[in-house]
Every structure is written in C-alpha cells, then in structure tokens.
DOTILO-667099 format. One record per residue (C-alpha): residue number from 1; x negated, y negated, z negated; residue in one letter. Coordinates in steps of 0.001 Angstrom, whole numbers. Layout:
REM residues N
num NUM | u X | v Y | w Z | residu A
...
//
This chain:
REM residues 427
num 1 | u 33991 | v 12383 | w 10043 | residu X
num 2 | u 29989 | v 13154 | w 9680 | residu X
num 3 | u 28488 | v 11896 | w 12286 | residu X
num 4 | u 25054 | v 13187 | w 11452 | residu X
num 5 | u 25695 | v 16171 | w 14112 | residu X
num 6 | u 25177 | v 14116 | w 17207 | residu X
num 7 | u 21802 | v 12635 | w 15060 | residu X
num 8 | u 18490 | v 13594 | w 17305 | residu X
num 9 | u 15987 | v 11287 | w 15834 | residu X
num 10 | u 14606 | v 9935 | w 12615 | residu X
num 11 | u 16347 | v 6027 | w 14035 | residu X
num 12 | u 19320 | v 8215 | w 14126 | residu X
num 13 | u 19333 | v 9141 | w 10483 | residu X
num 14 | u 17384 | v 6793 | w 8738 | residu X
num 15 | u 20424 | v 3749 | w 8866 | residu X
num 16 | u 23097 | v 6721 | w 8102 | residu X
num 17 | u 21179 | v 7233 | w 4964 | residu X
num 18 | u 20606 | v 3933 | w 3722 | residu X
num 19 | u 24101 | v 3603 | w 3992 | residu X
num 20 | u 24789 | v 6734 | w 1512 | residu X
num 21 | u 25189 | v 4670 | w -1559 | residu X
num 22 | u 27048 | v 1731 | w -2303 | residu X
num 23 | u 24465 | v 1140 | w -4628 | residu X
num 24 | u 20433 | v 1248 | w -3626 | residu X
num 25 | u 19620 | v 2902 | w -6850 | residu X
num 26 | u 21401 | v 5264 | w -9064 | residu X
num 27 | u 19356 | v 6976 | w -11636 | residu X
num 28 | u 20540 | v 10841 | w -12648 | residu X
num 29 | u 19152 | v 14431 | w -11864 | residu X
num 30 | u 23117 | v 15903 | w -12038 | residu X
num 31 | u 22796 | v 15713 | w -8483 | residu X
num 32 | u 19273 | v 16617 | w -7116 | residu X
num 33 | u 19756 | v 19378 | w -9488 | residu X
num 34 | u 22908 | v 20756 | w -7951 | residu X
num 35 | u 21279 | v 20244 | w -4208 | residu X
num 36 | u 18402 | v 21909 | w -4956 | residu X
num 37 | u 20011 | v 24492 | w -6748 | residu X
num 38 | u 21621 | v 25669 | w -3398 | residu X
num 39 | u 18602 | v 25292 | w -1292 | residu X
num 40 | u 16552 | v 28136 | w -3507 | residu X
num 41 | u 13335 | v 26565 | w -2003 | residu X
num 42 | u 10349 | v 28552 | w -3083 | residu X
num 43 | u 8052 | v 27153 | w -5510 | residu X
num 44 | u 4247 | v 26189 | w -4832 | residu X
num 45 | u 1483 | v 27221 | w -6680 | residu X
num 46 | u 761 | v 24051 | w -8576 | residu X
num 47 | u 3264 | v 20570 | w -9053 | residu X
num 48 | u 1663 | v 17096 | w -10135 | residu X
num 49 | u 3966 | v 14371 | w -11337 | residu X
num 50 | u 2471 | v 11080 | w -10640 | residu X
num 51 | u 4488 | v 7986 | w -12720 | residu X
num 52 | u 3170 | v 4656 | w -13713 | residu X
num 53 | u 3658 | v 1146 | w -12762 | residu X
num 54 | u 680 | v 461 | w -10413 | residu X
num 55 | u -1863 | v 2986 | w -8434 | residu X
num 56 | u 348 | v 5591 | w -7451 | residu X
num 57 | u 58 | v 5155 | w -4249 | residu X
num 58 | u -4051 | v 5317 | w -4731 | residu X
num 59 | u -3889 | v 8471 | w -7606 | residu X
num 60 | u -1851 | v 10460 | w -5294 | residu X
num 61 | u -4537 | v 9648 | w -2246 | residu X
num 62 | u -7270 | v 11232 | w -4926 | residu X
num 63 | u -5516 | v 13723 | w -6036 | residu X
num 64 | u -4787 | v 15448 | w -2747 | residu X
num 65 | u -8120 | v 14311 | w -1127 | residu X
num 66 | u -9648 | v 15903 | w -4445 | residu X
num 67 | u -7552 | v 19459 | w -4098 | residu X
num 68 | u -7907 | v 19254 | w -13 | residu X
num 69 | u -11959 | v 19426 | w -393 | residu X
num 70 | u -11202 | v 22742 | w -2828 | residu X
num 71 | u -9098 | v 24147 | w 243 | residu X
num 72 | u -5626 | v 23854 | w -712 | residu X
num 73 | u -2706 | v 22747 | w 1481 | residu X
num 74 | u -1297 | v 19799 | w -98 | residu X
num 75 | u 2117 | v 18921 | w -420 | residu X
num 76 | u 2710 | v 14370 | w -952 | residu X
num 77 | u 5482 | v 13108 | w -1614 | residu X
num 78 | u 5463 | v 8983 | w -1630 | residu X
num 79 | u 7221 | v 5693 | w -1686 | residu X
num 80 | u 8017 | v 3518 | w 40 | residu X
num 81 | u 6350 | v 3662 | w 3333 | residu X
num 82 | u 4206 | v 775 | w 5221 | residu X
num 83 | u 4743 | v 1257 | w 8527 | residu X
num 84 | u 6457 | v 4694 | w 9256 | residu X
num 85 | u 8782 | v 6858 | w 6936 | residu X
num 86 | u 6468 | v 9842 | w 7857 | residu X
num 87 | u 4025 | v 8384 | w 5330 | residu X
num 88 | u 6443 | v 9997 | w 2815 | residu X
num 89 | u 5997 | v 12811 | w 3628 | residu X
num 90 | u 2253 | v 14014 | w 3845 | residu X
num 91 | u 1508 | v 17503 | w 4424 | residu X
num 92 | u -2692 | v 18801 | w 4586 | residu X
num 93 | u -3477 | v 14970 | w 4527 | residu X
num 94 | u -1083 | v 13788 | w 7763 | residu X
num 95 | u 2303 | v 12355 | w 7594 | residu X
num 96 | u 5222 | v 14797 | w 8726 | residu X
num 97 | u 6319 | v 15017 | w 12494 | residu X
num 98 | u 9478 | v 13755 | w 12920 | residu X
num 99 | u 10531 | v 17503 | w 14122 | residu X
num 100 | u 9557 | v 18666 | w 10516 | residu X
num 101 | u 11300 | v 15813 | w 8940 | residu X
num 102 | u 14627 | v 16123 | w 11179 | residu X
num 103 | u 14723 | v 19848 | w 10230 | residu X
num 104 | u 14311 | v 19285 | w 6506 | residu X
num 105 | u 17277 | v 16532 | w 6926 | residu X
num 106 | u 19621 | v 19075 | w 8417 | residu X
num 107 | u 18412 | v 21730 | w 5932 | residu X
num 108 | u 19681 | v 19139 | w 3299 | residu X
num 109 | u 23257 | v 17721 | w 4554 | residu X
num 110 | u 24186 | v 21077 | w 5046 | residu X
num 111 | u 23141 | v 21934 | w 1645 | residu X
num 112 | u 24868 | v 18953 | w -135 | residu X
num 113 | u 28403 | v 19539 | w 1076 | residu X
num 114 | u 30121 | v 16629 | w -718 | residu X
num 115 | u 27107 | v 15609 | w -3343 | residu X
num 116 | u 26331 | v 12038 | w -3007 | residu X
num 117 | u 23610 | v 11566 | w -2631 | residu X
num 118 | u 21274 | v 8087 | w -2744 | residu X
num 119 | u 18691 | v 7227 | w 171 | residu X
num 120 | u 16186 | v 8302 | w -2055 | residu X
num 121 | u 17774 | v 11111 | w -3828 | residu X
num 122 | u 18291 | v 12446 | w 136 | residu X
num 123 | u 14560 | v 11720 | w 934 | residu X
num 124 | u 13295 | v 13619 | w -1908 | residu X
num 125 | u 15124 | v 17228 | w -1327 | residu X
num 126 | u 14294 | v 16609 | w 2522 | residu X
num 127 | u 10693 | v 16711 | w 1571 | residu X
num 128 | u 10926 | v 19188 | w -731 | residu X
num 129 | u 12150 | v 21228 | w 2294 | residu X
num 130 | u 9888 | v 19946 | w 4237 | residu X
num 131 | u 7090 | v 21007 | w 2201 | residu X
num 132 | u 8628 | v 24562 | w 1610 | residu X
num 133 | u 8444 | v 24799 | w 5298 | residu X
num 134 | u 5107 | v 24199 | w 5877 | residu X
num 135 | u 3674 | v 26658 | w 3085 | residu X
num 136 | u 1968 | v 24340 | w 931 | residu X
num 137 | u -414 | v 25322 | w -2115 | residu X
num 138 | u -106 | v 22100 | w -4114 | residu X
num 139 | u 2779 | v 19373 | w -4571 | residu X
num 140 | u 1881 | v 15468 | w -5501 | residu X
num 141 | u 5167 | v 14108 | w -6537 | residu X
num 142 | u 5570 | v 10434 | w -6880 | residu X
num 143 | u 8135 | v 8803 | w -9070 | residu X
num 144 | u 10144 | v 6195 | w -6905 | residu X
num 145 | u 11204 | v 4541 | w -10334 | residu X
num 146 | u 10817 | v 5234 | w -14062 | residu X
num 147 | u 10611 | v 8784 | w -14707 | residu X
num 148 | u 13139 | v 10822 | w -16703 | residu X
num 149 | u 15890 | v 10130 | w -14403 | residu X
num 150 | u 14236 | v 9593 | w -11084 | residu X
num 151 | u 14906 | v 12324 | w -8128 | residu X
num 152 | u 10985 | v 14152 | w -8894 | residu X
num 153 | u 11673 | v 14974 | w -11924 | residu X
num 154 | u 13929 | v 17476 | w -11314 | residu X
num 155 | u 10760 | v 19497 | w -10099 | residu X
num 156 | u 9123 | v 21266 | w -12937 | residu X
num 157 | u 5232 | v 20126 | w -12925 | residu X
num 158 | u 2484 | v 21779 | w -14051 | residu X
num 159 | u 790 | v 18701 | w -15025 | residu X
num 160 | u 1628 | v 14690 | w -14738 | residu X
num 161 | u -107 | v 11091 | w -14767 | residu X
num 162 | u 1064 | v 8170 | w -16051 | residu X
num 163 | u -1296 | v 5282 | w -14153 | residu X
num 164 | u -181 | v 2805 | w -16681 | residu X
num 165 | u 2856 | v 482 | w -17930 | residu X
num 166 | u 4039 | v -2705 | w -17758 | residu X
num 167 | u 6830 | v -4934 | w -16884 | residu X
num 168 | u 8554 | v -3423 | w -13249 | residu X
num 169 | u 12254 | v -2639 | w -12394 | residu X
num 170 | u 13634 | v -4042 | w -15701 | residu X
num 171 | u 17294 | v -4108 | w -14930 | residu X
num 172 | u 17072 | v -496 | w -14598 | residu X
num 173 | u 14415 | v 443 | w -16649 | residu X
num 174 | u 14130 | v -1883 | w -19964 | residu X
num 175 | u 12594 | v -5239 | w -20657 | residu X
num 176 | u 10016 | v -4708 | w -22840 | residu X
num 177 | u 7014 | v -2444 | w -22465 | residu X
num 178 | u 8271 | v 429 | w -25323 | residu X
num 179 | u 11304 | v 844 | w -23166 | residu X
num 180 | u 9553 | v 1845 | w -20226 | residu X
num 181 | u 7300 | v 3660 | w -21343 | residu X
num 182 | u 9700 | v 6343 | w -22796 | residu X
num 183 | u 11627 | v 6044 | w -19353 | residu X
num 184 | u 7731 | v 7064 | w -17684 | residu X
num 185 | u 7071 | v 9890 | w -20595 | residu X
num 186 | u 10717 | v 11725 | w -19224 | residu X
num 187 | u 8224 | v 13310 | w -16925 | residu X
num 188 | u 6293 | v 15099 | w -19639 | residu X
num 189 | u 6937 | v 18712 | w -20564 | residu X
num 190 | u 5897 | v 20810 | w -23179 | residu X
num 191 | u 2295 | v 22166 | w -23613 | residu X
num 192 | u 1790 | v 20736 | w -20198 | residu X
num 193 | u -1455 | v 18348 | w -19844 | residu X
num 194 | u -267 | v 14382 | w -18965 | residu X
num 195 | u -2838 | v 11813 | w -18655 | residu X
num 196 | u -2444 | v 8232 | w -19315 | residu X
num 197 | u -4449 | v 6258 | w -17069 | residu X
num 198 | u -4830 | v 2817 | w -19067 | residu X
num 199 | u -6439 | v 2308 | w -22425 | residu X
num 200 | u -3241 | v -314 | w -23278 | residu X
num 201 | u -1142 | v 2433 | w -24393 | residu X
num 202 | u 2572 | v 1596 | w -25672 | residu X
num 203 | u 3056 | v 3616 | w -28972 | residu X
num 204 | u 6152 | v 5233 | w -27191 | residu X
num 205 | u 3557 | v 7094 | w -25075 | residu X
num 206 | u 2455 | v 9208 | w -27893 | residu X
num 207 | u 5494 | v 9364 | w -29859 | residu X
num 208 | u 6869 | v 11210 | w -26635 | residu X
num 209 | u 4391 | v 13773 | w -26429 | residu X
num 210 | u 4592 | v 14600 | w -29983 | residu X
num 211 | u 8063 | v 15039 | w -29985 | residu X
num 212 | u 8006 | v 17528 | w -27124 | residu X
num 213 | u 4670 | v 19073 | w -27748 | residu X
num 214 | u 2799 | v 17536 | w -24411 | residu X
num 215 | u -1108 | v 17750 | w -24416 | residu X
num 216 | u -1955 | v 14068 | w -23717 | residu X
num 217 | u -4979 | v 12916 | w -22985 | residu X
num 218 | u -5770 | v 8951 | w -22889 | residu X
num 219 | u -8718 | v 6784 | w -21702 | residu X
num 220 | u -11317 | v 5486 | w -23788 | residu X
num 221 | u -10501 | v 8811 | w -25783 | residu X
num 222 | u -10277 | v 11778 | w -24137 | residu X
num 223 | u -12196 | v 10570 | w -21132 | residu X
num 224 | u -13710 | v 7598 | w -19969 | residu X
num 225 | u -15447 | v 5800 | w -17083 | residu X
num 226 | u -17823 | v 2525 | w -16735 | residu X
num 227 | u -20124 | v 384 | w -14016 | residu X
num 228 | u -24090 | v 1563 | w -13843 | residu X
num 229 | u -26003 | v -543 | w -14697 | residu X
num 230 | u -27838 | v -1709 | w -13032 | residu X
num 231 | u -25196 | v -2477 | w -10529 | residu X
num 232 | u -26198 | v -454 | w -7673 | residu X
num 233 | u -22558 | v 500 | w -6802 | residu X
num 234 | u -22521 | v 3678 | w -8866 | residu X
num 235 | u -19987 | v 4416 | w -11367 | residu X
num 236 | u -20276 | v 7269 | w -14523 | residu X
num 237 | u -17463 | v 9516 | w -15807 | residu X
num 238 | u -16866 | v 10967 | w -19424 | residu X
num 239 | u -14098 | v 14169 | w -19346 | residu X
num 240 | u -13645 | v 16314 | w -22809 | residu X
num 241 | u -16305 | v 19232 | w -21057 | residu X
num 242 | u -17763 | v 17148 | w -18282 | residu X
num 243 | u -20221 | v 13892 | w -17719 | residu X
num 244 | u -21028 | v 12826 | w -14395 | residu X
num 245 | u -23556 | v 9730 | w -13652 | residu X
num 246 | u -23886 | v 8271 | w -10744 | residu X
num 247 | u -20581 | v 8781 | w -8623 | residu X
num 248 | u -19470 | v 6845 | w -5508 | residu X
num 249 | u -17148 | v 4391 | w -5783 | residu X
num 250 | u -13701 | v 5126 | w -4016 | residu X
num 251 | u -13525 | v 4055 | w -324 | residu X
num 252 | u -10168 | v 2278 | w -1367 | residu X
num 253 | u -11484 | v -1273 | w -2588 | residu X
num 254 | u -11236 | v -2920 | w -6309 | residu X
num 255 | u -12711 | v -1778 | w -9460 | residu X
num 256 | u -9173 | v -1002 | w -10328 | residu X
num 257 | u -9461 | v 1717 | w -8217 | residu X
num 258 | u -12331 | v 2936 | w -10798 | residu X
num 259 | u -9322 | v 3357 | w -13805 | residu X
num 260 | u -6954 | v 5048 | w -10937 | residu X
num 261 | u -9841 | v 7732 | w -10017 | residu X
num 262 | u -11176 | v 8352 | w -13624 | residu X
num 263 | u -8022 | v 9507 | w -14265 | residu X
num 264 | u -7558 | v 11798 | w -11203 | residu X
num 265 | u -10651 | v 13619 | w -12648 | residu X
num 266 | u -9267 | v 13577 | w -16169 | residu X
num 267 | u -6345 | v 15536 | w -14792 | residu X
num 268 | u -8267 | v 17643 | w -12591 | residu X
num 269 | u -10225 | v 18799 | w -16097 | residu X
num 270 | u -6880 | v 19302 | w -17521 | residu X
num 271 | u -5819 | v 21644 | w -14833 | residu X
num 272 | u -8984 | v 23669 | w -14898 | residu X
num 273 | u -10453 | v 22796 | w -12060 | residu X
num 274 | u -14037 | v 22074 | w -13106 | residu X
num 275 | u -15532 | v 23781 | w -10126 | residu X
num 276 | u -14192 | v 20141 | w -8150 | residu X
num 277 | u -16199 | v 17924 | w -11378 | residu X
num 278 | u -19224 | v 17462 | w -9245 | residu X
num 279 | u -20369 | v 14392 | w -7784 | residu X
num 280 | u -21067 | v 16261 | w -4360 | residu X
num 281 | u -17181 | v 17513 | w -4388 | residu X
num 282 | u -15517 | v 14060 | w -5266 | residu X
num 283 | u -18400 | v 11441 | w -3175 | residu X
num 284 | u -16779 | v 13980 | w -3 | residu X
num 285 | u -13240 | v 13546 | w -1760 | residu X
num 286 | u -12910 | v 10143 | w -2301 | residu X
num 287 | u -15133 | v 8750 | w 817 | residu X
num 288 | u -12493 | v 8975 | w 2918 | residu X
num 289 | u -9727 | v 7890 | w 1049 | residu X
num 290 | u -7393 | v 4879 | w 3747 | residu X
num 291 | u -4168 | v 3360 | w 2134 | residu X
num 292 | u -2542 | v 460 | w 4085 | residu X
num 293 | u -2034 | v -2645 | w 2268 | residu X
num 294 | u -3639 | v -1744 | w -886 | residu X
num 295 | u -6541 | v -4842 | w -593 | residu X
num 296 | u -6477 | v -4237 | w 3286 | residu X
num 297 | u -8436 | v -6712 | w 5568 | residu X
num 298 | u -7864 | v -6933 | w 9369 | residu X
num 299 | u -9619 | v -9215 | w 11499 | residu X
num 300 | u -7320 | v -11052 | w 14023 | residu X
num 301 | u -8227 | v -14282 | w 15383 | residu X
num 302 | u -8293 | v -15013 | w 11603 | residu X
num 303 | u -8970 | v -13277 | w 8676 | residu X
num 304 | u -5987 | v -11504 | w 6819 | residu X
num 305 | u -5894 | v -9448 | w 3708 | residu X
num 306 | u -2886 | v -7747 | w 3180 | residu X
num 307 | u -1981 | v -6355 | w -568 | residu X
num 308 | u 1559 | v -4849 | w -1423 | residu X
num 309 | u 1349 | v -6438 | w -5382 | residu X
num 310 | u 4903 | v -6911 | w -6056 | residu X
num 311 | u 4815 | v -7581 | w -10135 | residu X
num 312 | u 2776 | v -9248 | w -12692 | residu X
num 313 | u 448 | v -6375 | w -13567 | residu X
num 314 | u -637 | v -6503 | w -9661 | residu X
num 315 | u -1016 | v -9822 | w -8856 | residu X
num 316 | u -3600 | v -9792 | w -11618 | residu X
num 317 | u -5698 | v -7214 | w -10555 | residu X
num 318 | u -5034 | v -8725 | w -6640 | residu X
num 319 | u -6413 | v -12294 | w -8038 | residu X
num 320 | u -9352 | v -10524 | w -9655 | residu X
num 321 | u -9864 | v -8983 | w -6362 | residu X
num 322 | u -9252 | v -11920 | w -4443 | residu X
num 323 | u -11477 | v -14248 | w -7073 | residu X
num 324 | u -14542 | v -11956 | w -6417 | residu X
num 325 | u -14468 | v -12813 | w -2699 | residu X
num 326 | u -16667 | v -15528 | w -679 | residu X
num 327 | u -13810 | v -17544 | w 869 | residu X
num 328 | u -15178 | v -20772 | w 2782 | residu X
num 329 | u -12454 | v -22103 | w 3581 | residu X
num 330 | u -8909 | v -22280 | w 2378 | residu X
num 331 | u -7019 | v -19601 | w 1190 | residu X
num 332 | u -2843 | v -19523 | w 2599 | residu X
num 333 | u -185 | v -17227 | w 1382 | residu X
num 334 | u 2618 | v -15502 | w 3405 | residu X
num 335 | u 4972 | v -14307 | w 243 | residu X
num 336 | u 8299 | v -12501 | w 149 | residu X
num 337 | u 10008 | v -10325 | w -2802 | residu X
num 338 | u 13259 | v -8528 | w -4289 | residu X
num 339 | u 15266 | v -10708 | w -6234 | residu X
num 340 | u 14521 | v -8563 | w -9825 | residu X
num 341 | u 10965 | v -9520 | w -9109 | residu X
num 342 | u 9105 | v -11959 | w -11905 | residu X
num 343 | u 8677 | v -14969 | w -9083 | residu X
num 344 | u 6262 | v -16848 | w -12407 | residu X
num 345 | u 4317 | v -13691 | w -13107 | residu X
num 346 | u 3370 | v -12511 | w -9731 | residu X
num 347 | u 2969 | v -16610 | w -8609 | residu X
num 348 | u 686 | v -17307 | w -12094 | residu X
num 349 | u -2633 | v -15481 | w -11319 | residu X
num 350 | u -2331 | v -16439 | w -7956 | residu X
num 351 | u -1878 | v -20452 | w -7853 | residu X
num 352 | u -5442 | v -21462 | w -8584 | residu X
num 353 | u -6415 | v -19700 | w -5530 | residu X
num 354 | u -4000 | v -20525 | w -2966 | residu X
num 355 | u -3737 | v -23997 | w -1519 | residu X
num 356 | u -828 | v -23051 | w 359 | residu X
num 357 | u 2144 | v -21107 | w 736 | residu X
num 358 | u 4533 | v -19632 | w 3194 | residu X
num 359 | u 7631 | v -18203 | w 1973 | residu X
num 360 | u 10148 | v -15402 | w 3446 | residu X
num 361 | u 13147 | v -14162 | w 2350 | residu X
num 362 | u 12790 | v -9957 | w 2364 | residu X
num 363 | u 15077 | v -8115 | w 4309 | residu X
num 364 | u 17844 | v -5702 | w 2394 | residu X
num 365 | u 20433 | v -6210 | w -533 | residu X
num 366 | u 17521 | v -7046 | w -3111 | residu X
num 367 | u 15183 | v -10054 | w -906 | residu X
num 368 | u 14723 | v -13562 | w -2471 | residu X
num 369 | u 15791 | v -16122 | w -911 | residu X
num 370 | u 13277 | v -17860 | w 383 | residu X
num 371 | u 14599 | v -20686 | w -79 | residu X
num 372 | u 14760 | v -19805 | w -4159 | residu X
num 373 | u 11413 | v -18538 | w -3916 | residu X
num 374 | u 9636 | v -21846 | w -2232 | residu X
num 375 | u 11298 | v -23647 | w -4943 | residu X
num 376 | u 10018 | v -21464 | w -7483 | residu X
num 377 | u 6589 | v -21813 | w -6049 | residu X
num 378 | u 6216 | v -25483 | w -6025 | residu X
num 379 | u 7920 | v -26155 | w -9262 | residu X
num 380 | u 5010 | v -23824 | w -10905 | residu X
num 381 | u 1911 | v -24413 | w -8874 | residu X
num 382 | u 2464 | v -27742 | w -7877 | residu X
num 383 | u 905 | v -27046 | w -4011 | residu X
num 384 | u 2944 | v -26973 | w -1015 | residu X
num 385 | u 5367 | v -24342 | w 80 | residu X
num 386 | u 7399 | v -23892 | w 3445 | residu X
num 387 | u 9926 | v -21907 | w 4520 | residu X
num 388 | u 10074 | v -19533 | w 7195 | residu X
num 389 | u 12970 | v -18431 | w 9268 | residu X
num 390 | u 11393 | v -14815 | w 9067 | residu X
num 391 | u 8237 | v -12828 | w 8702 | residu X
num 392 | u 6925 | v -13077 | w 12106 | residu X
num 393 | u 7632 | v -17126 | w 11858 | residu X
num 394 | u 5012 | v -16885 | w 9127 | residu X
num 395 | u 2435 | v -15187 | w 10413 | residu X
num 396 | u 2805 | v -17170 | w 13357 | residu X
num 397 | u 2449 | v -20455 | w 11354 | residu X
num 398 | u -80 | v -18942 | w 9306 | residu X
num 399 | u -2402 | v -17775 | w 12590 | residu X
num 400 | u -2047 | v -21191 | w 13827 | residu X
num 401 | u -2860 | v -23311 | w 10976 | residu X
num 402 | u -5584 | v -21328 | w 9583 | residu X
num 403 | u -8997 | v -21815 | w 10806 | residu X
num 404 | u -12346 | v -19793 | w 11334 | residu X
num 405 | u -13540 | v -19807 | w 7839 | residu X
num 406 | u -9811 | v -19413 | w 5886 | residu X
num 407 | u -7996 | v -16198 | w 4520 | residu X
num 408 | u -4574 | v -15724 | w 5150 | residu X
num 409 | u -3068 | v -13472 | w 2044 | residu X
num 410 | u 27 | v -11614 | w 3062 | residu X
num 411 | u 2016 | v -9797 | w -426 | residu X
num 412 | u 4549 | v -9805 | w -2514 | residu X
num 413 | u 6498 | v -6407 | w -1600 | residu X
num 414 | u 5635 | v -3522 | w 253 | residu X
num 415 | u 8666 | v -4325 | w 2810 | residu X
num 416 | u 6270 | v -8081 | w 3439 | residu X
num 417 | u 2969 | v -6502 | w 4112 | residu X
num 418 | u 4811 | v -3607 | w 6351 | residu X
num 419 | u 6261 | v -5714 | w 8957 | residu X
num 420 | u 3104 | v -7901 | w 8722 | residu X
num 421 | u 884 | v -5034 | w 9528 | residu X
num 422 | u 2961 | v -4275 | w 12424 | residu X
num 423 | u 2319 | v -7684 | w 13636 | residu X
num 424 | u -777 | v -7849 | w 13795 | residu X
num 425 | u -963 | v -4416 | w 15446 | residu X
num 426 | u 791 | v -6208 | w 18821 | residu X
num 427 | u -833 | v -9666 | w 18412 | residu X
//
C-alpha cells in the first residue's frame, strides 16, 4: 500500500523517497522520459545544462544571478543540498516553500503510476513541476552525475557548460579522464552552443561535438580571462565579440571562482545576451552571489572554514585556497567521505597543511568508515588522526582543542560540512 497519501510534510516524504531504490544511483532516461511524458509540463523560454566535475554549484549561482539582473524569473535546479532540500529547488533566487515542493511531489507520484523511480530521478520531475508552477522564464539544470544518462538530461537545453573534468564517481562513470568526459558531452546537442570551462580539455570533448555538430567554445580559445595587474583585485575578460577590463571579482571566494565566472559570460555571449556583457550588469550580478560551504568561514568561539571538496580536483584548489591564508596557529581537520571517494587524492594536497585530523564516518549506504579513513590518513601523512563517534563529537573536540589563533577545516563531502553548519548554527 502507498502510504504517501497520509504524507503532509517534506519529513514525511523525504525518508519514503530515499527508500525508492534499492540502489542510490541508477543511471537511464527510459524512465524520466516516460514520467515526464505524462506530466505535459510546459516548456520555458530558455534551458541551461550545467555538467562538470567541480563549480556547479558556483556557475549555476552566476548564471541565474547574471539572467535575474536582465529580469527573468529563474528556474535552479541543484544538488545536493547543505542544510535544507529547498536549496534544490530555487525559484527568482529563493529556495522553494515546502507548499510548492509538496505540491510538485504529489503532481509526480500521481504521474508515475508504477515507474520506479530513484530519489533523484523523483527530485528532478518534482522540480520540474515545481518550476512549471511558478511560471519561470529561464531553467539552470544541474547534472547530479555524469551527463548523458543523468535525470536533466532528459530536458532539451538551449545551451550547456561543462565546468571541467577529472576523476569523480568512477564506478559509475569511468576511470580515466576520456571516459568521463564523453559521459559529460551526453549533454550536448546539435548546433547548440556548450562551453568548456577549463583549458585541460580531454580530446573526447571535441570529438563529441564534432560528431553531433555542437558549437563548442573552450578557454584560452574562444574566450579567456586573467588577474590585472597590478593586483588591485580586478579581473579582465576576453569573449569572441566582447573585452571587458576591470571586472569585480565574484563575492564567492577563490580565484577558482575566476575560471567558473569567465565561463558564465562565455555562455551568456553564446546565448546572445550581450546587452548583460557589461561590467556595470555583472559587478551587480555577481556581488551578491552566497553559497554555503564553498570556502565558507564562520566565526564561533574559533575560527572554522567549511569547504564541501569531496575529490582530488577540489582538495587542490581548497589547499591553494587554504595555502594563501595567514593562519597563526595550527590548522585541524574534521574529515568524512563516501567510500568511492580517492581517500590519497583528496588527503595529498592537504597533509602539509594540517597538523591534525579528526575523522567521521558519513552517514548513508556510501560513508567511510572512519575507522578506514583515520587509517588511511596516518599511513599517508604521517600526523595524528582520531576517531570520532559522530560529527557533532568532532566539532566538539575540535572547538575544545583549538585555540584563539587556529583554523578548524571542516570537508570532505557535502553531507560533512551540512551537519557541521548546522552545528554551529545552535552552538
């Protein structure tokens, strides 16, 4: 018997649908496409794939802030959340109400009869109704995993992004670079503008568009983007039509965040939308821009800084980061990942900087032990590890061995930094 009827709140529904699958990932469109077939949602005006391995998260945030300061009402689809699962689901720059989320859930069991359907799969058509509901303009659809077989991409877009490859998901998506990237490219469509947002580009990138006829555009070629200099905190951009000097940076922090916004405009070009290429239009777009734990500090007693790197690609760019800061004192680490994580590569660019870590195991069918992981971690950086019961041991032995002039880095997976943020919220 469904017991979703008696459901009146998102606690209701969100176990019921992580319970769905046997399996927490099963890649395939057969079955979006059916559900979405039967819902004959309307279509907005534009759709914006958004793939990559890193800076989703922050090239979705530009993307709508860009199109919300030219007036459209902007659809975002995301994943996975920090603190709430409205942060999913953004509509004109705020998270769905639960009301508008509870509806679109409805709207989709009815709709999928006897489909199965995964967690995500589920999440995906709710937003779509969700966003069909509220009358949106523009849709920012970001790939959960992959590409050509993830839940999006059974949305035609009008235009996509590739951030940029490297090693992620590889029991699902390939072990080498090559392999991915042809799983990413499944979002590309014929004479339909894709940027690639990195200048390492896997050969399989443009062997894809080729083959289908995709008008890619790459960085360092097609457009491009580098420091002033002086360094007065200015940055310059180079489209195909456009140069602009003396831009902002981003509000979100890192001069990776430079690559994930030179893109944005790339695609923004690519669209047509020149009349947003000013530096008036994106300094107002991009000044605003808030994602939790992307490089996020909070000031609690102690000094945290809370960063949701969970491969090897990110923990270089977070040790970059993290290198560039004036850190008097010692630097601790509250750690916890999914078991298909690379434990070396995220550890590596990280162990000259921490003295010390704190491991957890992550809640779900995936988490590390933490056990396994704290082994891991001394075996490779040769410092001490210890091992917490759970995440709010941690933070508690963290807080209270820390002192006034330490950092206390909390990462390793988005479902670490999420409860950790909520921690600190009711310290």
């Amino acid at each position: 018997m469904n017991p979703t009827g008696s459901f009146t709140t998102l606690e209701d529904w969100l176990p019921w649908l992580e319970s769905l699958s046997p399996r927490e990932i099963v890649l395939g469109l057969e079955r979006v496409h059916e559900v979405l077939q039967r819902l004959a949602l309307p279509r907005p005006e534009r759709v914006i794939h958004v793939a990559g391995t890193n800076g989703k998260g922050s090239s979705v945030a530009m993307l709508e802030a860009l199109l919300r300061v030219d007036g459209a009402v902007t659809g975002c689809y995301t994943s996975p959340h920090v603190l709430r699962y409205n942060e999913r689901i953004r509509i004109d720059g705020r998270p769905a109400s639960d009301a508008r989320i509870l509806q679109a859930f409805v709207a989709v069991e009815a709709a999928r009869g006897e489909v199965p359907l995964t967690y995500f799969e589920f999440g995906t058509l709710a937003a779509l109704v969700a966003f069909a509901a509220a009358g949106i303009d523009a849709l920012i659809l970001e790939v959960g995993m992959g590409g050509r077989l993830d839940a999006v991409n059974a949305v035609e877009p009008d235009a996509s992004l590739i951030t940029n490859i490297s090693l992620d998901h590889c029991a699902w998506l390939g072990t080498d670079r090559e392999s991915i990237a042809i799983e990413k490219a499944g979002i590309m469509r014929a004479s339909t503008p894709v940027v690639f947002g990195s200048t390492d580009v896997p050969a399989a990138i443009g062997a894809c568009a080729s083959e289908i006829g995709a008008d890619l555009l790459l960085a360092g070629t097609d457009f491009d983007y580098a420091l002033n200099t002086p360094a007065d905190g200015t940055w310059s951009w180079r489209g195909q039509h456009v140069q602009l000097e003396t831009l902002q940076r981003p509000a979100l922090a890192g001069d990776i965040q430079l690559q994930n916004a030179a893109a944005v405009l790339a695609l923004a070009e690519a669209m047509g939308l020149q009349r947003l290429l000013t530096p008036a239009v994106i300094d107002k777009a991009f000044a605003a821009l808030d994602l939790p734990g992307r490089f996020q500090f909070v000031d609690k007693r102690r000094k945290w800084l809370l960063d949701v790197a969970h491969n090897a690609d990110a923990a270089r760019v977070l040790a970059e980061s993290l290198a560039g800061l004036s850190v008097a004192g010692k630097i601790t680490a509250v750690i916890g990942m999914q078991a298909d994580k690379d434990v070396q590569g995220i550890v590596a660019p990280l162990s000259g900087l921490v003295d010390s870590w704190i491991a957890i195991t992550v809640a779900g069918l995936r988490g590390e032990p933490a056990a396994t992981l704290a082994r891991d971690i001394a075996n490779q950086c040769n410092k001490p590890c210890l091992i917490a019961d759970d995440l709010s041991q941690a933070m508690q032995i963290a807080d209270s061995r820390a002192g006034k002039d330490d950092l206390v880095l909390v990462t390793g997976s988005f479902f670490v930094v999420g409860p950790a943020l909520e921690w600190l919220q009711k310290e």
